[in-house]
Every structure is written in C-alpha cells, then in structure tokens.
KEKE-3310 file (N, C-alpha, C; in steps of 0.2 Angstrom, whole numbers, plus 5000, padded with zeros to 4 digits):
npx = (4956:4955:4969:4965:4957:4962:4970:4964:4959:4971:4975:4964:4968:4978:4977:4971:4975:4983:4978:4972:4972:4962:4966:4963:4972:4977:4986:4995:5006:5017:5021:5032:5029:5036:5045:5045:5045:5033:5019:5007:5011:5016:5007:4999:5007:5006:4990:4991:4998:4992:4980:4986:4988:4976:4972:4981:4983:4983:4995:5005:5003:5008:5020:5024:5019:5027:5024:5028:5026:5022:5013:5003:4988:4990:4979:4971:4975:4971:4969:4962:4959:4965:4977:4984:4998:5008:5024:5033:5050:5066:5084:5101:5106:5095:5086:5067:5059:5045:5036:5027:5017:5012:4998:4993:4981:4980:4973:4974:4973:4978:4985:4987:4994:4989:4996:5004)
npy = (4939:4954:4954:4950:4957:4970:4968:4964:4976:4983:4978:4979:4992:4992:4986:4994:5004:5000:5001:5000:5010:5009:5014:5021:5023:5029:5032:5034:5030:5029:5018:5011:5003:4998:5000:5004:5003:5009:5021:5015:5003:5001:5008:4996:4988:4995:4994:4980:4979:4985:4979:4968:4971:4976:4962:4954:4949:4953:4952:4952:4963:4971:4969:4973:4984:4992:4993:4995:4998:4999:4989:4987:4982:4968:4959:4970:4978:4984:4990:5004:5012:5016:5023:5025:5033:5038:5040:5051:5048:5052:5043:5042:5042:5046:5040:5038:5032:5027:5028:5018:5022:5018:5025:5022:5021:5017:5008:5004:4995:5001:4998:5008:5011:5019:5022:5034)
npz = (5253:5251:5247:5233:5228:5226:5216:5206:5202:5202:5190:5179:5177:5172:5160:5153:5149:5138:5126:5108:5090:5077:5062:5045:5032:5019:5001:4991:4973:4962:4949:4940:4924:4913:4897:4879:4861:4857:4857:4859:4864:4876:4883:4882:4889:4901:4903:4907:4918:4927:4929:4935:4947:4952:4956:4963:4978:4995:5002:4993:4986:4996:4996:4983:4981:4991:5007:5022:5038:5055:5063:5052:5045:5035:5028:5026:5014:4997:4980:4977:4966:4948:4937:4920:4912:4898:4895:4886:4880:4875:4872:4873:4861:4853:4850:4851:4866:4874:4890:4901:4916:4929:4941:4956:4968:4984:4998:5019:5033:5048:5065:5079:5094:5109:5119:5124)
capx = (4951:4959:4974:4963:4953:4968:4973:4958:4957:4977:4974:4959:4969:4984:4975:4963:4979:4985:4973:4973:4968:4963:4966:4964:4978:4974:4989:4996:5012:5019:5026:5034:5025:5040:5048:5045:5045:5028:5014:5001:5013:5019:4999:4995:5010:5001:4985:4992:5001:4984:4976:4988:4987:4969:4968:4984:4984:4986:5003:5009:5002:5011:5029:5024:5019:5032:5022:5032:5023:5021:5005:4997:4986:4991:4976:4966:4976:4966:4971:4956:4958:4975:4976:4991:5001:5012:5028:5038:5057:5074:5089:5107:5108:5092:5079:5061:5056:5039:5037:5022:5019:5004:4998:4990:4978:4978:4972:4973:4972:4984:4984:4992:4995:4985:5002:5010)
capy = (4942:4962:4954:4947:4963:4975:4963:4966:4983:4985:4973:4982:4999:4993:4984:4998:5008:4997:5002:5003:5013:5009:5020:5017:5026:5030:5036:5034:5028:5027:5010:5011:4995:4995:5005:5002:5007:5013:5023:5008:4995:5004:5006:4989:4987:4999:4990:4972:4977:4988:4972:4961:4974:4973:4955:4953:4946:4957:4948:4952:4969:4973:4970:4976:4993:4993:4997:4994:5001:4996:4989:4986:4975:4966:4958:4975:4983:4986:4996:5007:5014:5017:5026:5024:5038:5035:5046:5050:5051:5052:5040:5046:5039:5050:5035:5040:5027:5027:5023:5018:5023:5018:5030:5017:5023:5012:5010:4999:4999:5000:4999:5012:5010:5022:5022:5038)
capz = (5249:5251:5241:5226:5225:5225:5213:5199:5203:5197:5185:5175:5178:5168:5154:5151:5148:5135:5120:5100:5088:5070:5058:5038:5026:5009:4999:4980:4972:4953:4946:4930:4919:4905:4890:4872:4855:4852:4861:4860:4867:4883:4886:4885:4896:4908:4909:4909:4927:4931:4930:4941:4955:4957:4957:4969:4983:4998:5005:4986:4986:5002:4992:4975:4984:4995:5013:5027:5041:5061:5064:5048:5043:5028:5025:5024:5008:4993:4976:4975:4957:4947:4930:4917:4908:4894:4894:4878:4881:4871:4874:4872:4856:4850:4848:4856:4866:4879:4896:4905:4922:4933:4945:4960:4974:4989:5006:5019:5039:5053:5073:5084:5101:5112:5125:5118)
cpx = (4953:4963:4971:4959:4956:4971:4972:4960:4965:4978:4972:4960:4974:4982:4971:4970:4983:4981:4975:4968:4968:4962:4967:4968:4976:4982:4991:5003:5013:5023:5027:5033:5032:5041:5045:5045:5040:5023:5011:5004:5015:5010:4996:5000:5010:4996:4988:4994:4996:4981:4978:4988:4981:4966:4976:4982:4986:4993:5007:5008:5006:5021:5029:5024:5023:5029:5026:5030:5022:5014:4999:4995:4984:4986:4969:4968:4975:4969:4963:4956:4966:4972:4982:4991:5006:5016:5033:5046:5063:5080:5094:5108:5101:5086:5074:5058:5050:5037:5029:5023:5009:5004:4995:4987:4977:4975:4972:4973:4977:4984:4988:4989:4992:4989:5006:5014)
cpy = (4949:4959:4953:4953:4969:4972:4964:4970:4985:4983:4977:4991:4999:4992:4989:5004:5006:4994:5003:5004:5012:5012:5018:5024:5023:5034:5032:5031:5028:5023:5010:5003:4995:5002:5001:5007:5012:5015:5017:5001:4998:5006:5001:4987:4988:4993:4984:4977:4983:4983:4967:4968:4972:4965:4950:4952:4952:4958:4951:4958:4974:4974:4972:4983:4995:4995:4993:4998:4994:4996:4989:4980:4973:4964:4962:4980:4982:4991:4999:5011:5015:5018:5024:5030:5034:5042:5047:5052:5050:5049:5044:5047:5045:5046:5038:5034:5030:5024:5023:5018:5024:5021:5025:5022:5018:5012:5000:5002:4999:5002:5002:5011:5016:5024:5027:5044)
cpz = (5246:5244:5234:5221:5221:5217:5206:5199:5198:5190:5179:5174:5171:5162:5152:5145:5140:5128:5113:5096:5080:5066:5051:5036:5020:5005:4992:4979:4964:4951:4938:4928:4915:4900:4885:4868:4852:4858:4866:4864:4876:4885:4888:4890:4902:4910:4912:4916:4929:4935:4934:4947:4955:4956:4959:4973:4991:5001:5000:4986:4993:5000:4986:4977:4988:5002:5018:5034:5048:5062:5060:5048:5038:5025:5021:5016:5001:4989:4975:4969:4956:4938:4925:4913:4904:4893:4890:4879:4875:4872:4871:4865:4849:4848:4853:4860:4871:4886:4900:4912:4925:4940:4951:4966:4978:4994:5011:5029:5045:5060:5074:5090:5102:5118:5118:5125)
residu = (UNK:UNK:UNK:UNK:UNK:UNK:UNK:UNK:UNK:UNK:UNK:UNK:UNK:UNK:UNK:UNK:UNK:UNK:UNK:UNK:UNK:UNK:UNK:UNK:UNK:UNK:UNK:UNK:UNK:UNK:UNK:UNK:UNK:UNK:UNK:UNK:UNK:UNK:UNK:UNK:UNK:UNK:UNK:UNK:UNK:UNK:UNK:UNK:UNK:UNK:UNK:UNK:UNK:UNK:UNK:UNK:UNK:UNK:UNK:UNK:UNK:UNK:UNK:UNK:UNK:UNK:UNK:UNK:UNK:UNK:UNK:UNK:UNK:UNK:UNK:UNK:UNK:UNK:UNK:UNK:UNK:UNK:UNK:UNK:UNK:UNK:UNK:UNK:UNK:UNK:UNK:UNK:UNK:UNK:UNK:UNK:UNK:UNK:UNK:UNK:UNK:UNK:UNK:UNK:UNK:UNK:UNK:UNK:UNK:UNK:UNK:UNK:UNK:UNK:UNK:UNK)
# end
C-alpha cells in the first residue's frame, strides 16, 4: 500500500511538471498577387488573392503563409484583415509594368512547453 502511495505522489509530482502554455501570435507578411500592364489590372489581381486567403482553408493557409512553427495549432490561423498596394516599376527594357502586393495580417495560436 506504502509502494502505491509513493507511487501517485511521484507520479502527480512529474506530470504536474509537464505543462503548456497557449499563446496566440499575431504577425504580418506580403505576397506579391502578380505583375501587369496596367494599374487597374494588378489591383483586381490584389483583391482576387485577398479574397482566396479569407476563405482558405486553415491547412492551406498554413502553406500559402509559410508558418512553420513548433506547436502550432493549424486549425487556429485566421487572416484578420490584409490591404493591397500596387507598385509601379521599370523593366530592363524600359516598359512600366505594376506589381500588386498584399499586405496580410494573421493570427493564429501555439502551445509551449512550460519545461524550460
């Protein structure tokens, strides 16, 4: 009965030890949508891939955003708002082309061990 008591006692000593902590991450990122010829086209080329991130998939949003973190949990990540800019540049050749580029705010949450 000594041995079973000893037993729990060490038991509820080790596990107790062996805690995590959830923690939500919020950070940002920018995806270039595409080049074109004109202002107006490299903007609708923004929203459209505005529009497929917030109705992604979190599994697919984990590889489109590239997070790769220990202990996340994939089914928590969420774009929570994302803007587009369109950015006017010059090729070798001298033609202007336009790049859209969306700015993306995510979050999402991740367990750390409490053994540090």
């Amino acid at each position: 009965m000594n041995k079973l008591l000893v037993a729990a006692i060490v038991l509820s000593f080790s596990s107790a030890s062996y805690g995590f902590t959830r923690n939500m991450n919020s950070e940002s990122t920018h995806i270039t949508a595409g080049v074109s010829d004109s202002r107006e086209a490299a903007y609708q080329q923004g929203q459209a891939l505005s529009k497929s991130l917030q109705s992604e998939s979190p599994r697919k949003l984990k590889r489109t955003l590239g997070i790769y973190e220990y202990g996340l949990k994939t089914n928590t990540i969420k774009v929570n708002e994302s803007n587009i800019e369109v950015d006017e540049f010059s090729t070798v050749s001298g033609d202007v082309k336009y790049r859209a580029i969306v700015n993306v705010n995510y979050s999402y949450d991740k367990y750390e061990s409490d053994n540090r």
